[in-house]
C-alpha positions, 0 to 999 in steps of 0.5 A: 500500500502506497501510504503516500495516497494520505498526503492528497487528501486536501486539508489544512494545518492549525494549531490547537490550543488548551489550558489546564491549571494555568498551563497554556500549551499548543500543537499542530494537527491536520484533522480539524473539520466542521461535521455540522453547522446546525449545532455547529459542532467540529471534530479535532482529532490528537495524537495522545503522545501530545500534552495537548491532548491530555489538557484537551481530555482533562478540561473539555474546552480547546481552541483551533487556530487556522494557519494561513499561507503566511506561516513560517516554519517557526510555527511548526517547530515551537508548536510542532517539534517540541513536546508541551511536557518538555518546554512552556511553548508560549513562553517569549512568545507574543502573537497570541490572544485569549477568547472569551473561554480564556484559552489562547489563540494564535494571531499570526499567520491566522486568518480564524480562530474557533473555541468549542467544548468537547462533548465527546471523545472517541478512542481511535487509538493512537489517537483521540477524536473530540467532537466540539460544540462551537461556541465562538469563532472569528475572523482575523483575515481574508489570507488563504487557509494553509493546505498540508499541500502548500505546506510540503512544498513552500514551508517546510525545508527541504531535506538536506542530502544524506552522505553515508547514511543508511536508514529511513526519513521521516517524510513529515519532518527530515527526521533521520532513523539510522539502522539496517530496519525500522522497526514497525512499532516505531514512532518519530520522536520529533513528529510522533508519526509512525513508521508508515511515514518512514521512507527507506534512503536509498 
């Protein structure tokens, strides 16, 4: 199976967004889309090894910042490649403000922001899905939302040459897993993407 088939499916990128005990910490998913408009409920779906997710599980409010074709990369490593376990994601960082349930939102390179409350939580696994009720939302600008496309091709770095590496990279961040075989139960430390999101370098 050619798991590159995934990456056509059109979608976008945001950054969700979650407070518990004074702790306001973020991430990057992919899979944020409107299932109804009347109730205006979305579904967000969060890899569990993120700290988002738990803060998103413990205290059932998030917010989903949409990313515009103005994002940098400097947004995918500090909400991206660093776990909220590890670093406070919003420390020296400014372009954000809170909405009316007191949780952060991104305002740079964001062109809408949407707060709901969970209202159910479906174990996919490696992942939760949380199906939200919206109950504000806004427009910041009239920038085109960000496509996972977009962002393979005009954000993203492209992978510097591997000189005298065996392994398998990464095709969601570069990462580099050197050895003779993956193991099929590994995860990427960077990303938290699974081995099917490995390509051998040949």
């Amino acid at each position: 199976m050619d798991n590159k088939a995934m990456f056509k499916i059109g979608y976008g990128l945001y950054v969700v967004t979650a407070e518990e005990n004074g702790k306001h910490n973020g991430c990057i998913v992919n899979t944020t889309i409107q299932v109804t408009s009347t109730p205006n409920f979305i579904s967000i779906t969060v890899n569990k090894k993120n700290k988002t997710h738990d803060m998103i599980k413990n205290t059932r409010k998030v917010n989903v910042s949409i990313l515009t074709e103005k994002a940098s990369f400097d947004i995918f490593k500090r909400f991206g490649f660093q776990s909220g376990a590890d670093v406070d994601k919003f420390a020296g960082y400014t372009n954000m403000k809170k909405s009316p349930n007191g949780l952060y939102y991104i305002t740079e390179a964001t062109n809408a922001y949407i707060s709901a409350y969970v209202q159910q939580a479906i174990d996919l696994g490696t992942h939760t899905m949380f199906i939200a009720q919206v109950v504000a939302a806004e427009v910041l600008s009239e920038d085109k939302t960000l496509t996972y496309d977009y962002y393979q091709e005009n954000v993203k770095p492209k992978p510097e040459p591997v000189k005298a590496k065996k392994g398998y990279r990464c095709v969601i961040c570069n990462y580099v897993y050197e050895g003779d075989e993956l193991p099929p139960d590994f995860i990427c430390p960077i990303c938290k993407h699974g081995a099917s999101d490995f390509e051998k370098i040949q």
